[in-house]
C-alpha positions as CSV (number, residue, x, y, z in Angstrom):
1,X,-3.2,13.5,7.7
2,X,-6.0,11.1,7.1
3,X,-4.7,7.6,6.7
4,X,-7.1,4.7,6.5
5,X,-8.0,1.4,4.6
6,X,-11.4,0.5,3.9
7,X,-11.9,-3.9,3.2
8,X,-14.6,-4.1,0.0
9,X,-17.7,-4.9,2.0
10,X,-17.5,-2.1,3.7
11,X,-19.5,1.0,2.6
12,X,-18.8,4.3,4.6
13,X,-21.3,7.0,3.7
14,X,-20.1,10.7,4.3
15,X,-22.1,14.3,3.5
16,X,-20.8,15.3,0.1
17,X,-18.0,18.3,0.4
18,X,-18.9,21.1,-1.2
19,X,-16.2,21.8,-3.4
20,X,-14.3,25.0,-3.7
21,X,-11.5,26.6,-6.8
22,X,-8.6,25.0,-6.7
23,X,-9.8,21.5,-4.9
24,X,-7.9,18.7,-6.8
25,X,-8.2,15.1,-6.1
26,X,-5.8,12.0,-7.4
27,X,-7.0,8.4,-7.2
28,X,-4.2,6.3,-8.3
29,X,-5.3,2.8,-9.4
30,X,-2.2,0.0,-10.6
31,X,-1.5,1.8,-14.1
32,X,-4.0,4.0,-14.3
33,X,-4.6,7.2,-12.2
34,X,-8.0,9.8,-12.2
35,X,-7.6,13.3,-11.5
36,X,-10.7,15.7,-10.4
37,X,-10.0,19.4,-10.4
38,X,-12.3,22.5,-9.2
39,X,-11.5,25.6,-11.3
40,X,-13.4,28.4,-13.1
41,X,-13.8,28.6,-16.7
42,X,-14.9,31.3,-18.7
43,X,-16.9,31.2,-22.3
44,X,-16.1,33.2,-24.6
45,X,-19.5,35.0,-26.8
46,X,-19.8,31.5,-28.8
47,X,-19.9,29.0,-25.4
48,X,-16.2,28.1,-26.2
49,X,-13.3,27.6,-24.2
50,X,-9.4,26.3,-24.7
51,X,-7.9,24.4,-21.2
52,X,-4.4,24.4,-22.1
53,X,-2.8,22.6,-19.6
54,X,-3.6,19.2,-19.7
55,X,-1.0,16.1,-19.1
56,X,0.4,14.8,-22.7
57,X,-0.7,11.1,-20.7
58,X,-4.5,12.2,-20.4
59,X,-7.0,9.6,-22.2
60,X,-9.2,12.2,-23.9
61,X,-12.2,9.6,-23.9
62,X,-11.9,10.1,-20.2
63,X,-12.3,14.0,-19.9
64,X,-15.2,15.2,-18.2
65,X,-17.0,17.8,-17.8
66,X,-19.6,19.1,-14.7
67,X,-20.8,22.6,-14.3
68,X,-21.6,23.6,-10.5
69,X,-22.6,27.0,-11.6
70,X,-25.0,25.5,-13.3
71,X,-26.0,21.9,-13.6
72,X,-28.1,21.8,-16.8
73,X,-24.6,22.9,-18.8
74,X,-22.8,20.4,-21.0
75,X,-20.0,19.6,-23.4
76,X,-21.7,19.5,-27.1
77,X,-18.2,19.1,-29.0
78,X,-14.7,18.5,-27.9
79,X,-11.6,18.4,-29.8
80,X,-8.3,16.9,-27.8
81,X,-4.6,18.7,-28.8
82,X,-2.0,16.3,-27.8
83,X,1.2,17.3,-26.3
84,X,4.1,17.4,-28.8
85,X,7.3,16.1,-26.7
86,X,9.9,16.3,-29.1
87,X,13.1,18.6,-28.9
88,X,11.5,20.4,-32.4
89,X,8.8,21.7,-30.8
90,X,11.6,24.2,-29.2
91,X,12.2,27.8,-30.8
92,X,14.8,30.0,-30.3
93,X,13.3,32.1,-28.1
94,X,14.6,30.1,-25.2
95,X,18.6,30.4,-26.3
96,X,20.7,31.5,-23.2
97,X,17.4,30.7,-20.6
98,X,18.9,28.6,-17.9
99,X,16.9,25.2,-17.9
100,X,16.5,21.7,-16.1
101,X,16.5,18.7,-18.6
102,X,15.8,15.3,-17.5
103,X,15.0,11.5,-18.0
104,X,14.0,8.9,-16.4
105,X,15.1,6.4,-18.6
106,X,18.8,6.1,-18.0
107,X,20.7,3.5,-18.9
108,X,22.3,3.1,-15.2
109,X,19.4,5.8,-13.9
110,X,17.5,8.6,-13.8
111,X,19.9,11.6,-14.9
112,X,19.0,15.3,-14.8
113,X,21.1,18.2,-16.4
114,X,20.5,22.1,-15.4
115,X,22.6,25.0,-16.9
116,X,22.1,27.5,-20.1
117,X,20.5,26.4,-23.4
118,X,23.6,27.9,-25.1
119,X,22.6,26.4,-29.1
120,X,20.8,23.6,-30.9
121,X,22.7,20.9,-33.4
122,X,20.5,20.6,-35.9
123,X,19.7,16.8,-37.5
124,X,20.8,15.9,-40.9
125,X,18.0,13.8,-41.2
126,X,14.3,15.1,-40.7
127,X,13.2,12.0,-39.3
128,X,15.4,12.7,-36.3
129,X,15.2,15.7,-33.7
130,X,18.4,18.4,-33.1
131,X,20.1,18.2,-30.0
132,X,20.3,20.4,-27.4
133,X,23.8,21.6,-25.8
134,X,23.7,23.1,-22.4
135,X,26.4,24.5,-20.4
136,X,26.4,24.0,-16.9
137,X,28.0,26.5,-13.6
138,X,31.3,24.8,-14.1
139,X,31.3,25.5,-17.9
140,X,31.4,22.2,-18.9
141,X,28.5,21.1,-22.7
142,X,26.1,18.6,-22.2
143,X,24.5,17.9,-25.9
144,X,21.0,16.3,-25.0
145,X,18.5,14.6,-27.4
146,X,17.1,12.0,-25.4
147,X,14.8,13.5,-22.1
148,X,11.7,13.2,-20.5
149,X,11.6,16.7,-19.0
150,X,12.6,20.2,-20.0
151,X,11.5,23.1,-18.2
152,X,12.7,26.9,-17.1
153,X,15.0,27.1,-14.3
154,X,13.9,30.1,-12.3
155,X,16.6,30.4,-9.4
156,X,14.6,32.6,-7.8
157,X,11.9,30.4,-6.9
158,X,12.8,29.1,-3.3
159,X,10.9,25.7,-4.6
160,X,13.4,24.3,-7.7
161,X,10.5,21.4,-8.4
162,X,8.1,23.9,-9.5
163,X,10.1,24.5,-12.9
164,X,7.4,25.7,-15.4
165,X,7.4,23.8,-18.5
166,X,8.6,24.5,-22.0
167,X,7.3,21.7,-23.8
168,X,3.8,23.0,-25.3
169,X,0.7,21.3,-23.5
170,X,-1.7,19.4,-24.1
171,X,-5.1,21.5,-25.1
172,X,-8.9,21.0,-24.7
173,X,-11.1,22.5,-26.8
174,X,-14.9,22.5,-25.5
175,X,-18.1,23.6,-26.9
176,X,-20.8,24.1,-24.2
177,X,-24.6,24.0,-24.1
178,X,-24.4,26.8,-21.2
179,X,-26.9,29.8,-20.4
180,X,-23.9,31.5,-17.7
181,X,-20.2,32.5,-19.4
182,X,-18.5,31.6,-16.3
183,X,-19.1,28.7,-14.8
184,X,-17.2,26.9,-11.3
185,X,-16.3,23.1,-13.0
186,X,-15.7,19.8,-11.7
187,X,-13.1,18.5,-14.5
188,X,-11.7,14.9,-14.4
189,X,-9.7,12.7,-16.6
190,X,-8.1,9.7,-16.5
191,X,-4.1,9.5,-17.1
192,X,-2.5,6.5,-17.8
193,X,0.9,5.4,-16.6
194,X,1.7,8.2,-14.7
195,X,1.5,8.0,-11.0
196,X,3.3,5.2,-9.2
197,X,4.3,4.7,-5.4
198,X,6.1,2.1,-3.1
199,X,6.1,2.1,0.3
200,X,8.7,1.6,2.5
201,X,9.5,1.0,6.1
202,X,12.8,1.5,8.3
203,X,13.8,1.3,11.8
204,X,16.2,1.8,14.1
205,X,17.1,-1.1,17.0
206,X,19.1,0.1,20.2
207,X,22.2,-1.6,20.8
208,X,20.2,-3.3,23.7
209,X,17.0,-4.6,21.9
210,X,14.9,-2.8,24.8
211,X,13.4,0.2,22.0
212,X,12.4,0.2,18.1
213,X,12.6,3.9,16.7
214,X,9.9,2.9,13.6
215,X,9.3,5.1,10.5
216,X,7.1,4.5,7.2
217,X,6.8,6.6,4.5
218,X,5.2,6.5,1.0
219,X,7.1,7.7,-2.1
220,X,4.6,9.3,-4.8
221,X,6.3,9.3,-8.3
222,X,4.7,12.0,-11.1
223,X,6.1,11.1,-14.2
224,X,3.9,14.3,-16.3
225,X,5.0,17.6,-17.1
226,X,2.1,18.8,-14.9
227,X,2.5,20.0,-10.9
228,X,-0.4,19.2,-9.0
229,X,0.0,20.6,-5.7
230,X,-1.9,20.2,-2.5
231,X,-3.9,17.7,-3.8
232,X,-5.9,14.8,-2.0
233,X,-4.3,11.2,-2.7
234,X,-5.9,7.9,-2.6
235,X,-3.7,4.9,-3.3
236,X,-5.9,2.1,-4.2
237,X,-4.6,-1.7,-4.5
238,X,-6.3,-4.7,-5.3
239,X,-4.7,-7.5,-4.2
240,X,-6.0,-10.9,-5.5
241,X,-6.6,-14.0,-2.8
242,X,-7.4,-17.4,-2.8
243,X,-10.6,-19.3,-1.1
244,X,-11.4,-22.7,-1.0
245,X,-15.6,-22.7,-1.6
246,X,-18.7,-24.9,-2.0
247,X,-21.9,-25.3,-3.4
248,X,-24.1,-22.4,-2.8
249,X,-21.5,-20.2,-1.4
250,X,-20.7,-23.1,1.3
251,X,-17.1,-22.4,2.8
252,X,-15.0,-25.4,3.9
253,X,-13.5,-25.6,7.9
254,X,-10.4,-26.5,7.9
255,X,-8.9,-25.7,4.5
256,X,-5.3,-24.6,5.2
257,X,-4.2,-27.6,7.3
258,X,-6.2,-30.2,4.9
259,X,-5.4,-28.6,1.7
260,X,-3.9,-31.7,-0.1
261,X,-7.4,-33.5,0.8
262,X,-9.0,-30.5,-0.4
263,X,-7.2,-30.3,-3.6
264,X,-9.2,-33.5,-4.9
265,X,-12.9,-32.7,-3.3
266,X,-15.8,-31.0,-4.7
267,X,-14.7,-27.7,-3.4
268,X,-13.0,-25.3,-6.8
269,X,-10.4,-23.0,-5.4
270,X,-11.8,-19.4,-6.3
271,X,-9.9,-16.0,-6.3
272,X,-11.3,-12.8,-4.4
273,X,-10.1,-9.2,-4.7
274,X,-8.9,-7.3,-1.6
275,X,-9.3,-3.7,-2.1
276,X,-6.7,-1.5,0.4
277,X,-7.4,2.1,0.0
278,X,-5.0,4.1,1.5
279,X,-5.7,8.7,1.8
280,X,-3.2,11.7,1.7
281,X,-3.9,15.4,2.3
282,X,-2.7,17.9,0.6
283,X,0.5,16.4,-1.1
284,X,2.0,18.4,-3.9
285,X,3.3,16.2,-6.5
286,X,5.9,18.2,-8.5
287,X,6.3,17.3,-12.7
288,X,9.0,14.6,-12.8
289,X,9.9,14.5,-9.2
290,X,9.3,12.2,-6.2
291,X,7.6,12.9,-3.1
292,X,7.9,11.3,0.3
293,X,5.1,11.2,2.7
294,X,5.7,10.3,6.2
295,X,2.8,8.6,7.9
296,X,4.4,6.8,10.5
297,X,7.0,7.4,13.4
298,X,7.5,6.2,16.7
299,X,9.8,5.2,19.5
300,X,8.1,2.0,21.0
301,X,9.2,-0.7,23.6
302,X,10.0,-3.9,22.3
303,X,11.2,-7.8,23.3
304,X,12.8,-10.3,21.3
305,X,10.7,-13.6,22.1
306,X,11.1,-17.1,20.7
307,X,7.5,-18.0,19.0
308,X,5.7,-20.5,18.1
309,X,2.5,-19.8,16.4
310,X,0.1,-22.0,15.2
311,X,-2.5,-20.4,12.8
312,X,-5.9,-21.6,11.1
313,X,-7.7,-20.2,8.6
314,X,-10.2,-17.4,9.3
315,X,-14.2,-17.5,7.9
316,X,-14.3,-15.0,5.2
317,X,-18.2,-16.2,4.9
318,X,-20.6,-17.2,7.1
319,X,-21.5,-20.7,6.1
320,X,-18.8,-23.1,7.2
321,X,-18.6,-26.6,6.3
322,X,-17.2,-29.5,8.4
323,X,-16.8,-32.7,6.5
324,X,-13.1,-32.7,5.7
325,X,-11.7,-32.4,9.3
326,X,-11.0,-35.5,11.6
327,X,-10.0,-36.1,15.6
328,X,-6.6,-36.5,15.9
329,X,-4.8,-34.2,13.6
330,X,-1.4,-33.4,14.1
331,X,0.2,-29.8,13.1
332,X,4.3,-29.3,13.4
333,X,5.5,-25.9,13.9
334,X,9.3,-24.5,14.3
335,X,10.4,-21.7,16.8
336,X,11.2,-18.4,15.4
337,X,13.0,-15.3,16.8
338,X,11.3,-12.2,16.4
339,X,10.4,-9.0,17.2
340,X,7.3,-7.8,17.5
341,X,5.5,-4.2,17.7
342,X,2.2,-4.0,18.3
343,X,-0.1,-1.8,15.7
344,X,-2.2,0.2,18.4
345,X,-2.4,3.3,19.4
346,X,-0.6,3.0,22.6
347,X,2.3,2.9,20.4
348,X,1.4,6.1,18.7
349,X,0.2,3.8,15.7
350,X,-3.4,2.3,15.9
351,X,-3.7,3.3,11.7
352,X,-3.9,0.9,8.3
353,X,-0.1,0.2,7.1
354,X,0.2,-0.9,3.2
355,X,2.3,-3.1,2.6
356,X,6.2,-2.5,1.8
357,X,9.6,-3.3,1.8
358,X,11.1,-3.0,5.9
359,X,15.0,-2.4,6.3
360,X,16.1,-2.5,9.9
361,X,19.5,-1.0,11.3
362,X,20.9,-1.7,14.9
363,X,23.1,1.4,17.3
364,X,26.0,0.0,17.8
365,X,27.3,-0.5,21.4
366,X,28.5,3.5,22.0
367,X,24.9,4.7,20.7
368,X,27.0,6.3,17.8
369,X,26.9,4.2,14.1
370,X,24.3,1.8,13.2
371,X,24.4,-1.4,11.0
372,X,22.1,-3.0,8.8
373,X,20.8,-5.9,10.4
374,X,17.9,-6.8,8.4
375,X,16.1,-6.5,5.1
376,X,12.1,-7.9,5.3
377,X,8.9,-6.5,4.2
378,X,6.1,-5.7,5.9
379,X,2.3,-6.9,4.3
380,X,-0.8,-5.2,4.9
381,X,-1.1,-4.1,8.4
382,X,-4.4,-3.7,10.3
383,X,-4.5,-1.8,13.7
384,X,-3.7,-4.4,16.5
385,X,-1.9,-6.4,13.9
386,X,1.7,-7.0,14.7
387,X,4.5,-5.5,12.9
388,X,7.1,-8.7,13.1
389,X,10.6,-8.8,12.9
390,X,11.2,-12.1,11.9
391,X,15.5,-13.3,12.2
392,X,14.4,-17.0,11.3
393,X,14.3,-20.1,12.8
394,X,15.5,-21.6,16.1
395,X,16.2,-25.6,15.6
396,X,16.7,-26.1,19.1
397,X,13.1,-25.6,19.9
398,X,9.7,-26.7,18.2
399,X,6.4,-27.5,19.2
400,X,3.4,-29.6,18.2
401,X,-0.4,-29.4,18.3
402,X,-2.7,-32.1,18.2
403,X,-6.6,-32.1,18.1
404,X,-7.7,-34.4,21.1
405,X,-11.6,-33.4,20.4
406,X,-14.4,-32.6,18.4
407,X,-17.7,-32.1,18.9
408,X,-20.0,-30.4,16.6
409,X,-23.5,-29.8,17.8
410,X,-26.0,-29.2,15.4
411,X,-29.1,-28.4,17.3
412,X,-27.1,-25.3,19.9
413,X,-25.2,-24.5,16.8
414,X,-21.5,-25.0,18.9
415,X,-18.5,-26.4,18.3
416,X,-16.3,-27.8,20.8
417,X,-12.2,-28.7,19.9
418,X,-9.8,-29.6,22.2
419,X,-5.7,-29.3,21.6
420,X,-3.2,-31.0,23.1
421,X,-0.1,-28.6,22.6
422,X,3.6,-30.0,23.3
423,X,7.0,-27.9,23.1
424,X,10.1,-29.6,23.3
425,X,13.7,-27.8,23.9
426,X,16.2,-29.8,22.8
427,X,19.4,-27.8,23.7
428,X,21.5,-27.9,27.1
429,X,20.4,-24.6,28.4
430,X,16.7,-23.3,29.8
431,X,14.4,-22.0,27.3
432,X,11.6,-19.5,27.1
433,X,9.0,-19.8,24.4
434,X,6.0,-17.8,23.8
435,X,3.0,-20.1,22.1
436,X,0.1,-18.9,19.7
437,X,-2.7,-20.4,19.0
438,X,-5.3,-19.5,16.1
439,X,-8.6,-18.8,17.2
440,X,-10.8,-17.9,13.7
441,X,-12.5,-21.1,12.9
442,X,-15.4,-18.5,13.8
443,X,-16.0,-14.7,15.1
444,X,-18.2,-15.6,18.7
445,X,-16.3,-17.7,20.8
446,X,-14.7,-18.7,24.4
447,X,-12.3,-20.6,26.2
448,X,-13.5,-23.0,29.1
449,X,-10.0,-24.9,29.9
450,X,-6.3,-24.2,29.5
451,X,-3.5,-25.6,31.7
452,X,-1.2,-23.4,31.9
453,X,-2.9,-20.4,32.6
454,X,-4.0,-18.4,28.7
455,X,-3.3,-15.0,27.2
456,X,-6.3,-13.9,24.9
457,X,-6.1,-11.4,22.5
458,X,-9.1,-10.3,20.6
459,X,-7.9,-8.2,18.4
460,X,-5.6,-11.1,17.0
461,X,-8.0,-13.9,17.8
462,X,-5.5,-15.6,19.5
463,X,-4.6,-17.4,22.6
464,X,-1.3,-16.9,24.3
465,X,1.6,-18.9,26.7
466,X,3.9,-15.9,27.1
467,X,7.9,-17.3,28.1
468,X,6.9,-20.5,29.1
469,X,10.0,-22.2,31.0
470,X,11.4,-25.4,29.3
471,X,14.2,-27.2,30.5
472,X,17.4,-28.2,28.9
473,X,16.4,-31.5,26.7
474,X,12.6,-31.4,28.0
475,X,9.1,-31.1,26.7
476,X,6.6,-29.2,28.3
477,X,2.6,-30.0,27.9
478,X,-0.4,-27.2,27.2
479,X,-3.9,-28.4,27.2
480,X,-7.0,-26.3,26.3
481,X,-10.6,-26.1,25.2
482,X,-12.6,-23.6,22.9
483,X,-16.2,-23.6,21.8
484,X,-17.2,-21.8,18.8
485,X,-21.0,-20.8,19.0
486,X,-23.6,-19.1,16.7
487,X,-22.3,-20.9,13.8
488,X,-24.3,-21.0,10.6
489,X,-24.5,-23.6,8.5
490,X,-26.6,-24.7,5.0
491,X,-29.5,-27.0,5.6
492,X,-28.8,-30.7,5.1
């Protein structure tokens, strides 16, 4: 299973596939999803051809057409059947057929009702459809006139999703400019609202908070009356973010920590789209059923730790500005008790994770029974990102970091800041507290100073104190120095 994200400046370049019958590829996009399928068609003597199976959702504006057999071959005239999804459209030819009717639009939930089509009520008033009335194995009527989904019920299919349809489809009708009569197509269309999928996490604590047993999954919703199986999935989201920019593309230092300052300077506060584009292989995605992917699981070592973590804001361009930041700047920060799982692949993970809801459980002391112990979410994951655990904060213990220096240096293109970084414990017992520190004013960098003893961690551009030791009612003192170099910056 491929699994991967791509960020939008990024352009990955791949030899085209050649495509094969049967090849079918989904791209769902918010509301809107695009389907390309690889089958043969065949013309009949006037270079026509009916495709009858069509979603009823499919935005016929959006149906295209590409010939592999032969390039030169087009669509001259199309004519676009909708589906007809409405109990009438029924006959009587499928009295005492054992079917599946559904709906996804209960009024508590989704309900589903499978047994024989035993008669139809029919409507006193035209404007309304009959009903259906359906005994089920324990002999008991269901009359049905509100459904999303009707189809055979073959119980002797091992696979129950793949229920074929009774509902007439939707048909295409095409008119080809075309030497050959059959003809290997490339067909795509655009369907709108039916796709959807959430992603959620879940794990598993031991009773003694030594081990995580992690697993994520993705649940892919297809609302049609269509199966498209062993298909290739991407999930696409566009998640909007904010940026504080200057003139000329110019983007300011410091604009977390001074963004009431910022909020009346020149700088407008601008909006950027990041696009996440996540990829499944071959995932069959039944008519009107749910499917659940897992793309994650592991058993990984983990330690509850009391953090501190002091963030600023990365470059997202490479023109920084440093008017709005001055010596002496105080940041507050609280203690928090987490958990934390690295995202590498020493932990059997090391891959993009979208962003979902996260329920953890706990084993309870005999290994047997778990509890819920707590309900979070997870955002958009990148590998050596942590996966956090977050059980909120500690008021005993809290930390502070103040800039001591700053030196910019225009002609070697450096800058040099300084922290002073203090940790107090106010309770009666011994502490230990991990510290983070921010290290993204810019991507080349180094640190020349730090009492105690630092951690770094690239992949987080971070620097670390790992279970520093504070006594009952103390305060304990860090001190360090980073210099930023190869910065670029606008002419004066």
């Amino acid at each position: 299973m491929n699994f991967a994200k791509f960020a939008p400046e990024e352009k990955i370049t791949k030899n085209p596939r050649k495509l094969q019958e049967g090849d079918l590829a989904i791209t769902i996009h918010d509301a809107k999803s695009f389907v390309q399928e690889v089958r043969t068609i065949h013309l009949l003597k006037d270079k026509t051809v009916t495709i009858k199976d069509f979603p009823s959702e499919t935005v016929p504006s959006s149906v295209h057409f590409k010939s592999l057999t032969e390039p030169q071959a087009f669509v001259t005239d199309q004519t676009f059947l909708p589906q007809k999804k409405d109990i009438n459209s029924l006959t009587s030819s499928f009295l005492n057929k054992n079917v599946v009717v559904s709906s996804s639009k209960g009024f508590k939930e989704p309900w589903k009702v499978e047994g024989k089509l035993v008669d139809f009520i029919p409507s006193l008033d035209d404007r309304f459809p009959k009903k259906l009335v359906i005994q089920d194995k324990n002999n008991s009527f269901h009359v049905v006139d509100n459904f999303d989904s009707i189809g055979l019920n073959d119980e002797k299919k091992s696979d129950s999703n793949s229920n074929e349809t009774i509902l007439p489809p939707s048909i295409v009708e095409w008119k080809l400019s075309a030497k050959e009569s059959d003809h290997l197509s490339e067909i795509s269309y655009e369907l709108a609202n039916v796709f959807s999928y959430k992603t959620n996490y879940s794990a598993i604590l031991d009773y003694n908070e030594t081990e995580l047993e992690f697993n994520g999954f993705i649940s892919i919703n297809n609302s049609s009356d269509k199966n498209f199986p062993n298909a290739t999935v991407k999930l696409i989201l566009n998640e909007r973010k904010s940026e504080r920019v200057g003139n000329s593309g110019s983007f300011n230092l410091f604009s977390k920590s001074n963004s009431k300052k910022m909020m009346k300077s020149k700088h407008p506060m601008k909006f950027r789209s990041e696009k996440y584009e996540y990829s499944l292989d071959s995932v069959t995605l039944n008519s009107h059923h749910e499917k659940q992917v897992t793309y994650a699981h592991t058993t990984v070592p983990i330690q509850r730790i009391n953090l501190i973590i002091f963030n600023k804001e990365k470059f997202d361009k490479e023109i920084p500005e440093i008017t709005d930041h001055s010596k002496d700047k105080l940041t507050v920060d609280a203690a928090y008790d987490i958990i934390r799982v690295k995202n590498v692949q020493t932990n059997n993970l090391g891959i993009y994770l979208p962003k979902g809801s996260f329920v953890v459980h706990q084993r309870g002391e005999d290994d047997f029974g778990i509890e819920r112990l707590k309900d979070t979410s997870i955002d958009h994951t990148e590998p050596g990102d942590f996966i956090s655990i977050n059980f909120g904060i500690i008021n005993e213990y809290s930390g502070s970091r103040k800039v001591t220096s700053f030196l910019f240096d225009n002609q070697k293109k450096t800058l040099t800041e300084s922290f002073e970084i203090q940790v107090s414990n106010i309770s009666n017992t011994p502490a230990k507290v991990t510290i983070e520190d921010g290290l993204s004013r810019w991507h080349t960098y180094h640190i020349t100073s730090s009492n105690p003893p630092h951690v770094l961690d690239d992949d987080q551009d971070r620097v670390t104190w790992s279970n520093l030791l504070i006594p009952p009612k103390s305060t304990n003192k860090i001190t360090y120095t980073v210099v930023y170099s190869e910065l670029v910056f606008l002419p004066q």
